[in-house]
C-alpha positions in Angstrom: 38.1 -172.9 122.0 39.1 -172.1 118.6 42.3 -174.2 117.0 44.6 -171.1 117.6 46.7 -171.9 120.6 47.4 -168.1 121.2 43.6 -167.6 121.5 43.0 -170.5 123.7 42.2 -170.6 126.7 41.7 -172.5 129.8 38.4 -171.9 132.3 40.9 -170.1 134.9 41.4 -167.3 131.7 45.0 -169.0 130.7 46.6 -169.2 127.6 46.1 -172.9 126.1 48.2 -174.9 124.1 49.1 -178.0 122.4 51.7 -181.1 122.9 52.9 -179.0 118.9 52.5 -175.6 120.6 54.9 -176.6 123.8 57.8 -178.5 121.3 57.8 -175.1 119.2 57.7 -172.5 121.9 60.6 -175.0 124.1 62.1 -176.6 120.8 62.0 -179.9 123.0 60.9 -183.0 120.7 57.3 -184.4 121.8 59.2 -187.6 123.4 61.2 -185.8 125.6 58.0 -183.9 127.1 56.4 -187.1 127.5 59.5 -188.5 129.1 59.4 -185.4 131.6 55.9 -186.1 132.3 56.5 -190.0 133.1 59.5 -188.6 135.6 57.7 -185.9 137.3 59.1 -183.3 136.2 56.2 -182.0 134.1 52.3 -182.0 135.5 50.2 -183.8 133.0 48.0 -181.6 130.4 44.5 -181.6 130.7 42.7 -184.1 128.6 40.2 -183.8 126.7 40.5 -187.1 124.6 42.0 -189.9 124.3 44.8 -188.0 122.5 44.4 -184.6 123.0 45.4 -182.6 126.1 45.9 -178.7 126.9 48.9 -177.4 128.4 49.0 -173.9 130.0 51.8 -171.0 130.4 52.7 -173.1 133.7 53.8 -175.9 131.3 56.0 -173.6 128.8 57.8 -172.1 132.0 58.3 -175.6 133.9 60.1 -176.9 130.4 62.4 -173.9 129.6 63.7 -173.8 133.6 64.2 -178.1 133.2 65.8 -177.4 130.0 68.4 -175.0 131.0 68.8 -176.5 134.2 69.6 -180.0 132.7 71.6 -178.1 129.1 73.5 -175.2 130.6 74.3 -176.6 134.6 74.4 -180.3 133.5 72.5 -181.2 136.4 70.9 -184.7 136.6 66.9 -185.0 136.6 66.6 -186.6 140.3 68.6 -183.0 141.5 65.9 -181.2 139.1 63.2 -182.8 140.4 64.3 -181.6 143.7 64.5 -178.1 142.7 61.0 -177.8 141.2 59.0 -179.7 143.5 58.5 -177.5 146.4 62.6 -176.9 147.0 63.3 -180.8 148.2 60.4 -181.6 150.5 63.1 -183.0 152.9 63.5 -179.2 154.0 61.5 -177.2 155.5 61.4 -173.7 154.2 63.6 -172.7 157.4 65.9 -175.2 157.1 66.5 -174.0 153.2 66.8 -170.6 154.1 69.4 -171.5 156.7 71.5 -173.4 153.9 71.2 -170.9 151.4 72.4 -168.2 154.4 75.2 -170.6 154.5 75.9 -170.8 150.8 76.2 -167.4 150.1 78.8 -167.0 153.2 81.2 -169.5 151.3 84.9 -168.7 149.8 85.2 -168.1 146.0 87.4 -171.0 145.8 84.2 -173.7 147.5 84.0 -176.4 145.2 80.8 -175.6 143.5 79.2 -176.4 140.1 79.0 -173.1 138.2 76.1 -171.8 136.6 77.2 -172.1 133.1 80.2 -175.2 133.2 83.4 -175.4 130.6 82.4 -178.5 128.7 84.3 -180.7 126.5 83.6 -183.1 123.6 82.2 -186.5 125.0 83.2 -188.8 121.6 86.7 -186.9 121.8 87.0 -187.8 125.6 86.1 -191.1 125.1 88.6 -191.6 122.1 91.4 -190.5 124.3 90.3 -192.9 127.3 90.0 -195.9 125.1 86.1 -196.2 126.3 83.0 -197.0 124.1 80.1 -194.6 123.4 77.4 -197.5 124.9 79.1 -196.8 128.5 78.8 -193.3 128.9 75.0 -194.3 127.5 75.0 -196.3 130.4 76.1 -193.4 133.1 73.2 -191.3 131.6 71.1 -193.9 132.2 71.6 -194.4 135.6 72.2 -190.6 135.8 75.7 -190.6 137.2 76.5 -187.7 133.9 74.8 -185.3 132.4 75.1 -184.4 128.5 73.6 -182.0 126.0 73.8 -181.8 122.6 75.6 -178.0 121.0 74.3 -177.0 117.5 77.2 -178.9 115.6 75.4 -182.6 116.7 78.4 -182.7 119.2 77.6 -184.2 122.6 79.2 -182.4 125.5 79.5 -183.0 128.7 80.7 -181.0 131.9 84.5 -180.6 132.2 84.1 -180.9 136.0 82.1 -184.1 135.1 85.2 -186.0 133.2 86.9 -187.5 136.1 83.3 -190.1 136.3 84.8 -191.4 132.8 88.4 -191.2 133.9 87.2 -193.4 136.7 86.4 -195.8 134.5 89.1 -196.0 132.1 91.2 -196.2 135.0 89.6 -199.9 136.2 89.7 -201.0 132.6 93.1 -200.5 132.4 93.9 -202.7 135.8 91.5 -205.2 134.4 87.9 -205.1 135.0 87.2 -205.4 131.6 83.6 -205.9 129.4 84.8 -209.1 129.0 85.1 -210.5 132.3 81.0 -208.7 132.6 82.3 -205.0 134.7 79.8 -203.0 133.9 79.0 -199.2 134.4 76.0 -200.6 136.8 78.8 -202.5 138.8 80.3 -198.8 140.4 76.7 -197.4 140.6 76.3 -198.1 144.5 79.1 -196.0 145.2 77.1 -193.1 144.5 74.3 -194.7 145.9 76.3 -195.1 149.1 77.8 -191.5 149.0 74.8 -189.9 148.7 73.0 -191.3 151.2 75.9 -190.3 152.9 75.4 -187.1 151.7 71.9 -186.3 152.5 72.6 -187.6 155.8 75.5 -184.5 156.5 73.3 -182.3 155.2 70.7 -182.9 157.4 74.0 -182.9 160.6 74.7 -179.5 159.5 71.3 -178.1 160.2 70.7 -180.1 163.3 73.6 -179.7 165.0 74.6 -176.7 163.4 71.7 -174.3 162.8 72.1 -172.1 165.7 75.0 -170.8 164.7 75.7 -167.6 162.7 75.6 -169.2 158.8 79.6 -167.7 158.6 80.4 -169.4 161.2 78.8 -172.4 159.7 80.4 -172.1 155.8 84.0 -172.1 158.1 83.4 -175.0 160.1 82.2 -176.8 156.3 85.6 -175.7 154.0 87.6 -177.0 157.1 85.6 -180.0 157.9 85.1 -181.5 154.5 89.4 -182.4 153.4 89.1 -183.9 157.3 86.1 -186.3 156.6 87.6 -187.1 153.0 90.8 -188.4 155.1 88.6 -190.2 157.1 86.8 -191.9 154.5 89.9 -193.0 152.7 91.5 -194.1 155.9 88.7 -196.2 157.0 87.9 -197.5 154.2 91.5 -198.7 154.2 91.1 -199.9 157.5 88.0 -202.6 156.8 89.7 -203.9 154.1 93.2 -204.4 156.3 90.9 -205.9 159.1 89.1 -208.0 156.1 92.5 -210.0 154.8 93.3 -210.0 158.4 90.5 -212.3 159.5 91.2 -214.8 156.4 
């Protein structure tokens, strides 16, 4: 191989390149490659030394699709890692055709995340919301919210995302505070618990549903979902009425 990374290439005839090579062609900084490596998201170069490894065209494509999947649809790396391992191995390919089938029989007006979201400035948000910068650190952390930074340094964040940190300001202000040790962590199992619950309709609608013509299907979802959202309010209501009951 010579040191050109154009003119490399690998036994199978690809290009070749290096970790300096793949952060100039993606203009993702060498930690956050790594970082996709460590997560899945990335296969592992080929080593050839204890700190040299060759990357291929495979590589540069996988990192510009996790990149604008993750900067222009805000979506969070365990829903990316989804999408570029195999299509969710919980599907089969039948089952994902069904559900895309589905998909594209839904209204305009279907609450879904757009391909290129309005955004709004995070610090700006969290100025008006009386929140510090170390909790929405925290969300991104546990992946609850996705940000990217825009060529002014500013860091945005989806404008269907805001209601997470509205959430939040909103239990400050009744009084689960920092101080008395509420943390961002402390409402992470509720979208633990709703998506398990999640991933458990989805796999309803294709068991008990996946006979049926996919219109038929996408009607029975837009009228079913503000029904189970009752539901869930209601009964969630209920066990803590039955709760204070049985003191």
């Amino acid at each position: 191989m010579t040191d050109d990374a154009t003119t490399n290439t690998t036994a199978s005839g690809q290009r070749a390149y290096r970790m300096k090579d793949l952060c100039d062609l993606t203009g993702l900084p060498r930690q956050a490659i790594h970082f996709y490596i460590q997560q899945g998201l990335l296969p592992p170069g080929r080593k050839t030394g204890r700190n040299m490894a060759w990357y291929t065209d495979a590589h540069v494509e996988r990192l510009k699709l996790v990149r604008q999947l993750q900067h222009e649809r805000f979506l969070p790396l365990k829903a990316i890692r989804a999408l570029v391992d195999g299509q969710d191995d919980a599907f089969s390919p039948e089952q994902r055709r069904f559900l895309v089938n589905v998909k594209q029989r839904l209204s305009p007006g279907f609450p879904a995340r757009a391909g290129h979201p309005e955004t709004i400035d995070a610090d700006q948000l969290l100025a008006r919301l009386g929140l510090e910068r170390r909790e929405l650190d925290r969300m991104i952390e546990l992946e609850m919210i996705v940000t990217r930074t825009d060529d002014d340094g500013r860091t945005l964040i989806a404008k269907d995302d805001a209601w997470m940190l509205e959430f939040l300001a909103d239990l400050r202000r009744i009084g689960l505070t920092a101080e008395l040790g509420f943390d961002v962590g402390d409402i992470a199992f509720y979208e633990e618990a709703v998506s398990k619950l999640f991933d458990r309709e989805i796999h309803f609608i294709h068991e008990r549903l996946g006979n049926l013509p996919p219109d038929r299907v996408a009607s029975i979802i837009e009228s079913a979902i503000p029904i189970v959202h009752s539901f869930l309010v209601r009964y969630h209501e209920a066990k803590i009425r039955n709760f204070v009951a049985a003191l």
